[in-house]
N, C-alpha and C positions, 0 to 999 in steps of 0.2 A: 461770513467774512471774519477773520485772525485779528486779534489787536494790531498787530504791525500794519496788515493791511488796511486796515481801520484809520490806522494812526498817517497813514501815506494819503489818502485822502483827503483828511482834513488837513494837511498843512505840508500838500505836496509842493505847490507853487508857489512864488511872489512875482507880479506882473508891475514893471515899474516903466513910465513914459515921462520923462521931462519933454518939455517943449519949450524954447525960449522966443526963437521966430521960424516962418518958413524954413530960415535956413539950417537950422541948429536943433535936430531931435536927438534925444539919444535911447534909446530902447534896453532893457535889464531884462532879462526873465531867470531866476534865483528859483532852480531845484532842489528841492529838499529830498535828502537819501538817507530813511531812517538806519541802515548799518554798515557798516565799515568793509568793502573786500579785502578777502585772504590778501596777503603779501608773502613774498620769501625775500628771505638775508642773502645778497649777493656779494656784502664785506664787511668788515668790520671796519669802525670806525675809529680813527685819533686825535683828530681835533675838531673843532665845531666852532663857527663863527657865525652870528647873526647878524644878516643887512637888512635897516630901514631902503624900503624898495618905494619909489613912488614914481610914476608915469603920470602923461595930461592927455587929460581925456576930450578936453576939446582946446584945441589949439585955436580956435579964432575968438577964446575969451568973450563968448555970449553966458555959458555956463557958469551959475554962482559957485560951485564944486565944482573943479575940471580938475583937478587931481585924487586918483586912486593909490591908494597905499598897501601896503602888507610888509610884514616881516619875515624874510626869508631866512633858511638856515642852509651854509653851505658845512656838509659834510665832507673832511678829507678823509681817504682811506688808504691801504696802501700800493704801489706800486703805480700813483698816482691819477689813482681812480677817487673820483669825489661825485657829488650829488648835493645839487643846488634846487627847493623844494618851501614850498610854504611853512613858515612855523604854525601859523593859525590854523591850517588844515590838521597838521600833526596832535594840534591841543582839541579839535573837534572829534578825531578820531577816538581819540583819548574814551572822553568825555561819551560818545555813543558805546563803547566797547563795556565800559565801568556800568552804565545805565542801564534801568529800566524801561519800559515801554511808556508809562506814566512819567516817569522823568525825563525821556527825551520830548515828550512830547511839550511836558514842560518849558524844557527848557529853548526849544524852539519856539515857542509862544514869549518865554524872555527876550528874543534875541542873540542867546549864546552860541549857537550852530552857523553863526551867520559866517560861512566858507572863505576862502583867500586865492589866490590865483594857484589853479591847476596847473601849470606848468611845472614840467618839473625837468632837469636838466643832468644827464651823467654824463661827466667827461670819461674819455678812456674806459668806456665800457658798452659795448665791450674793446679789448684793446684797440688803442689807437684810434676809434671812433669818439664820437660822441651823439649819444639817444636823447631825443628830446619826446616827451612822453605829454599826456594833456588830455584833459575832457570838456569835449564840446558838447552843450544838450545833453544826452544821455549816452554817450557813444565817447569809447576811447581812441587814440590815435597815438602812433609811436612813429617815428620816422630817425635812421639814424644816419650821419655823414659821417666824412673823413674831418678829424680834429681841426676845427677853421684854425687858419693863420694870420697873426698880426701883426703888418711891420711898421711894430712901435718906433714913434720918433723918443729920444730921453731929453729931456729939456733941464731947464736951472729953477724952475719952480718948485718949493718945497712948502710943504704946510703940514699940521699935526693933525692924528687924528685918534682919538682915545690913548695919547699921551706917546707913541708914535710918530719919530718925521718920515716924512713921507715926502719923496720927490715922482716928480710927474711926466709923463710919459704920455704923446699923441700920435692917433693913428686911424686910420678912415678905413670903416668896414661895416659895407654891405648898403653904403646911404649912408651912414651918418659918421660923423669925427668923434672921434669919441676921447677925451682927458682922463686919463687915470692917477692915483696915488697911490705909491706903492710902500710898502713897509721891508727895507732889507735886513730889518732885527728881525719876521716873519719870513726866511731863507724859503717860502713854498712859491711855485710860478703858478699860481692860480688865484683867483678871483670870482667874484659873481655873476650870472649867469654866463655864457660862451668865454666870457673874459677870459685870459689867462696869456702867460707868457713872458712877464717880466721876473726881473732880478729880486723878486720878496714879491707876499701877496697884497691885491691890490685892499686896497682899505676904502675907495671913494673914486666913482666913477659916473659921468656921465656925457651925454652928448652936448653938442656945440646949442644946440635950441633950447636945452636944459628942459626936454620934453621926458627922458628917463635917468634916472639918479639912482646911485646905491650909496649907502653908505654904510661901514663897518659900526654896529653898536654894544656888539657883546661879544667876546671872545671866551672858549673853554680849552684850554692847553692838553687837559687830561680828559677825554670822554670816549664811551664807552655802549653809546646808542649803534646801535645795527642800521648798514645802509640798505634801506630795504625797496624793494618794486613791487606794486599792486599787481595780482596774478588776477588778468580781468584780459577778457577777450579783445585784443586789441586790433584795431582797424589798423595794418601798416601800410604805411604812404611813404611817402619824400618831402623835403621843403616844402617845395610849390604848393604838391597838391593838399597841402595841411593848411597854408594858409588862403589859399582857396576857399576851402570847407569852414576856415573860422571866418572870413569875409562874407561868406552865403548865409553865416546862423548871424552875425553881427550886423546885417543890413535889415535882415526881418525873421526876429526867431522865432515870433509867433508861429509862422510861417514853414518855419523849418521846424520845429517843434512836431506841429501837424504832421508833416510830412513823413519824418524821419522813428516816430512811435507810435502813430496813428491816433492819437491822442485828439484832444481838442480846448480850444480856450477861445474864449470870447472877450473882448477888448471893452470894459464902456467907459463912458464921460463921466462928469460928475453928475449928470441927471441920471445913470442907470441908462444909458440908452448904449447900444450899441456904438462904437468909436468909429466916424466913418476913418478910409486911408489905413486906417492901422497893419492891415497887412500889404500894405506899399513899400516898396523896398526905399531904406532913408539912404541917403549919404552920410559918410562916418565922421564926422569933427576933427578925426586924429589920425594919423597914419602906424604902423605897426614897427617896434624895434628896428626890424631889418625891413627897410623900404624899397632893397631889389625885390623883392616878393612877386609884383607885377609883370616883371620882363619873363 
């Protein structure tokens, strides 16, 4: 056996189970992937803007932590193609590509590899669509639609945001209402994740239950990063059956794990004893972005 594969064994997984009551589990399983896939440059990039992104992870507030966070980067490019993508994945990639086999392993015994949400979003690419791209368990998935439409209401609400006014804009899609703030000194119709479509970009956005929030916290005028896509065998689907597949690994991934790599994990308690239920499929705390998913 190879150092790498050496290194994939010892700190291939993290098995994480909260339980608050009956009703309230929530299940983690945290893959570790000691190196980084080939990518190719599908644009070049001209400006770049970072959102604090946080979602709640259980909505009936049993969970002492019910909010997940990440800092996302949304890449614009031109002819109105952009890419909206985790920064903390971007800085991991980094960080395995620069390392040795001894220092990743390092630094995954630190905590530094610790990953950010795999989703990852291109509008207008290819034209006129938009590819949503993601890794579930060990398995990639791409599915791409026609550019969602939003019929923004404009409203008299205005508020600042990183020195920025910004007037706000409401508009219902897909399940939920969703409030924007737009910046019209930022002349771009685009925003964070699907968003997009007002008069300047959006700076601050979320839904009516304040269950997913973005907000705009760093801006780069001039940049110069390549927008790029992971060249990895990808599983392609559609909506539905994408979020299908992440509701199957999200109820019991132990489970799906098995399944899906042939792999195996064993579940125990605090005495070492095997975990009874644990490959019982839970009910999830929270619902997903877009909550037509089920029809």
């Amino acid at each position: 056996m190879d150092m790498k594969k050496s290194i994939l064994v010892i700190i291939l997984m993290t098995v994480m189970t909260t339980a608050v009551s009956a009703k309230v589990l929530r299940r983690q399983l945290s893959i570790f992937q000691a190196s980084v896939p080939e990518t190719e440059t599908i644009a070049s990039e001209n400006m770049e803007f970072v959102y604090d992104y946080r979602c709640c992870v259980d909505t009936t507030g049993q969970l002492e932590d019910n909010v997940s966070s990440d800092n996302m980067l949304l890449q614009i490019g031109p002819e109105g193609l952009s890419k909206f993508s985790s920064y903390k994945n971007l800085t991991v990639d980094s960080i395995l590509m620069r390392s040795t086999h001894e220092q990743i392993a390092q630094a995954a015994i630190d905590g530094k590899l610790s990953t950010g949400e795999f989703m990852t979003i291109y509008k207008n690419y290819p034209d006129g669509k938009l590819t949503h791209t993601e890794k579930i368990c060990q398995d990639w998935f791409r599915y791409e639609e026609e550019m969602p439409r939003f019929d923004w209401e404009l409203t008299d609400s205005v508020t600042n945001v990183l020195g920025y006014e910004c007037h706000a804009a409401r508009c219902r899609f897909r399940g939920r209402v969703w409030t924007a703030f737009y910046a019209e000194d930022i002349p771009l119709p685009e925003g964070p994740w699907k968003l997009h479509g007002l008069p300047g970009l959006i700076m601050r956005a979320s839904d009516d239950k304040g269950h997913y929030t973005f907000e705009c916290i760093g801006i780069r005028s001039k940049a110069d990063r390549p927008i790029t896509m992971y060249k990895v065998p990808f599983n392609n689907t559609d909506r539905k059956a994408y979020y299908d597949t992440r509701h199957r690994y999200e109820i019991n991934p132990y489970a799906y794990y098995e399944t899906t790599t042939g792999g195996q994990i064993t579940v125990m308690d605090e005495n070492g004893n095997p975990q009874a239920g644990a490959y019982d499929p839970v009910e999830l705390p929270y619902d997903y972005i877009e909550r037509d998913w089920k029809k």
